[in-house]
Steps between C-alpha positions, in 0.01 A plus 500: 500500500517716205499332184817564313475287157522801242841612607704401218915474604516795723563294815813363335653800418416643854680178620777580233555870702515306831759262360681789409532636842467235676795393333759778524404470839623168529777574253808483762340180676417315168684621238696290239603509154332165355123404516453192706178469222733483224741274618423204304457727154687550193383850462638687765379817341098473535315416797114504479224490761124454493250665697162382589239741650168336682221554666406315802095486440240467776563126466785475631648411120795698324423632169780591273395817304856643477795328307799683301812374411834779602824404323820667690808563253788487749788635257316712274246661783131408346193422598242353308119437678277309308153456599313208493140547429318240743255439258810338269392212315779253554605139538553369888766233513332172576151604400338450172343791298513843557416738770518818698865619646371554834378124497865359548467658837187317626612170368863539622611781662792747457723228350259410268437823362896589447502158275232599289650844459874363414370318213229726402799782441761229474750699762609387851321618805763514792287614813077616597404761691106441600304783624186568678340822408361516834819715622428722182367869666749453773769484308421836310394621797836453664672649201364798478253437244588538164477821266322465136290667236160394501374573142150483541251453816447135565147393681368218569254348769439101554285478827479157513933514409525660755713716232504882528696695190550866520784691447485824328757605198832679529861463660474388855577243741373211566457262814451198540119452494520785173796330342273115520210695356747635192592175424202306573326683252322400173402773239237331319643544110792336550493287806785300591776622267394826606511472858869297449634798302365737791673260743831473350502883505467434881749297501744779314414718706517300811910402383587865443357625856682200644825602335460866604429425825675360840333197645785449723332630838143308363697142490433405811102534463516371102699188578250398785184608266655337218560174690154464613370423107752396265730153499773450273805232422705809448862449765506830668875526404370495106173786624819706648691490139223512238358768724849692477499451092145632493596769670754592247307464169400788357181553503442504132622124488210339664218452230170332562286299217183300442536108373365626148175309478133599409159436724308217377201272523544117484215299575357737706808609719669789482915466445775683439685368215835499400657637176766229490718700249448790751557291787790392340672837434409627885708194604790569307527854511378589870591173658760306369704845364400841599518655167132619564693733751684619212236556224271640666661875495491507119147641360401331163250563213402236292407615149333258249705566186376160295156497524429163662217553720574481887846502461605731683268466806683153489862639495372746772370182679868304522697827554246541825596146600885609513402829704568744222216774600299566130386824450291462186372250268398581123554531196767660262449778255535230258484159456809380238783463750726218411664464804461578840686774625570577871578915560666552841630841664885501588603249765195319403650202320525249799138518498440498090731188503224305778245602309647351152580207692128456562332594210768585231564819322828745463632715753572877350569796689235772486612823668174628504366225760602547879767254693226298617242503197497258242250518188455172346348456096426178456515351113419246272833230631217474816317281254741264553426488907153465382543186306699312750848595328790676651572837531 
């Protein structure tokens, strides 16, 4: 059996196409207006799921290696993915210490691992979908493959892997055994956040074929592939009516993200650990609300106006968090800016008025700046964020 451990997500979102068709298909037989999953809820609005990707080994033992969290606005039509790095350094409920992610698996299964997510990002989880990669090239395979842009050749060679990488650069389609390669690969400067960036790129361009094209007359053969490695608490009647809604967003309202974190050592292991303040944002504004959804259109500079050094990488940091896409980071012409002043083009001010929610500053019109552009010069009232105060 091939060993599948450096696919990072991609299963899930293959399994998130099925459900798609899968589920119009069983629209008419299924179909109803309330989720049986959110029955017992106050929040009626958001319903989220978690998906686990693994890797039976030669041992006969499943090995998470995949786990994201996908938040479902049903009224506003989001959807937020977040992945979860298994490397995470987090605290299992019921176990002392810290430890990997992946670990609540091995010690307790699927149910364990949606506890230790809930209060890790402090949001209900109301269903799993668990996925063996072993279904992976068939999938594609039975899709059609999947069209992308390879930037650059990728090759690689691990006899004893049994791992053969080549796939040569340039617009083209990939099948399944290509499209495992793509994702399975590691370039060797940037490793894992590289290869997760290459695979949510997959991933977009996996959703966009999938929207494009008709799976109807494929069902039959998806549904029987896609029942052969995957298991999920999911009723079919909710798969027929989230599939419907997904159906109906538009494509540019499902965003993907990282848990903002950094790679480090600790006592000789390697984790993935959490920026909490990051963390914290992510949950907020791509879980809990979808404003992520909504910032993410404007594009932002962040101009140092005050001098304080690293301020406004740090503003550029949070306004990252909330899904506003930053352009640049520097300096001003000059440093003696009292006050921090937020330019936007017309129709711009919805987006002005998040940002000064977040890190202060006046909204003025600038006519020079395109709807969607917003220049940001930050000034010496930031001093006061810096010291603890208020803005």
């Amino acid at each position: 059996m091939k060993n599948f451990k450096q696919v990072f997500k991609i299963a899930g979102i293959v399994v998130l196409v099925l459900a798609i068709a899968g589920g119009i298909y069983l629209l008419d037989l299924f179909g109803s207006d309330e989720l049986q999953v959110l029955q017992d809820e106050d929040n009626q609005k958001l319903v989220n799921g978690l998906v686990i990707g693994y890797d039976a080994g030669a041992d006969g033992i499943s090995r998470p290696d995949t786990i994201f969290l996908a938040s479902a606005d049903l009224v506003g039509n989001g959807l937020g993915i977040v992945s979860l790095p298994r490397d995470t350094r987090v605290k299992i409920p019921g176990y002392s210490g810290y430890t990997k992610l992946n670990s609540a698996y091995a010690r307790g299964g699927v149910d364990l691992t949606v506890k230790t997510v809930e209060e890790m990002l402090n949001v209900p989880i109301h269903f799993f979908i668990e996925v063996d990669f072993d279904g992976f090239e068939n999938i594609i395979d039975l899709l059609g493959g999947v069209e992308i842009e390879v930037s650059r050749r990728m090759h690689y060679i691990d006899e004893a892997g049994d791992l053969h990488i080549d796939i040569q650069p340039g617009l083209q389609v990939l099948d399944g055994e290509k499209a495992l390669q793509y994702v399975r690969f590691r370039e060797p400067i940037r490793a894992d956040i590289g290869r997760i960036e290459r695979q949510q790129q997959f991933m977009n361009a996996l959703i966009d074929q999938a929207f494009k094209m008709s799976l109807i007359p494929k069902i039959p053969n998806l549904l029987s592939e896609l029942n052969q490695f995957f298991r999920t608490d999911l009723p079919f009647r909710d798969m027929a009516r989230i599939s419907k809604m997904l159906v109906d967003f538009p494509r540019d309202r499902i965003e993907m993200t990282i848990l903002p974190g950094s790679p480090e050592y600790i006592n000789g292991i390697s984790y993935w650990v959490p920026n909490e303040e990051g963390v914290e944002m992510v949950s907020l504004s791509m879980l809990n609300t979808k404003d992520y959804l909504e910032n993410v259109r404007y594009e932002v500079d962040v101009l140092n106006g005050a001098g304080i050094s690293g301020l406004a990488g740090d503003r550029g940091e949070i306004l990252e968090y909330w899904g506003f896409t930053v352009r640049r980071m520097g300096n001003a012409e000059r440093f003696d800016h009292e006050y921090t002043a937020i330019d936007y083009g017309p129709g711009g001010l919805e987006g002005a008025l998040r940002i000064s929610s977040l890190i202060g500053g006046v909204p003025r019109e600038n006519e020079d700046l395109n709807s969607d552009e917003i220049r940001i010069t930050l000034g010496e009232d930031q001093k006061r964020y810096e010291e603890g105060g208020t803005i």
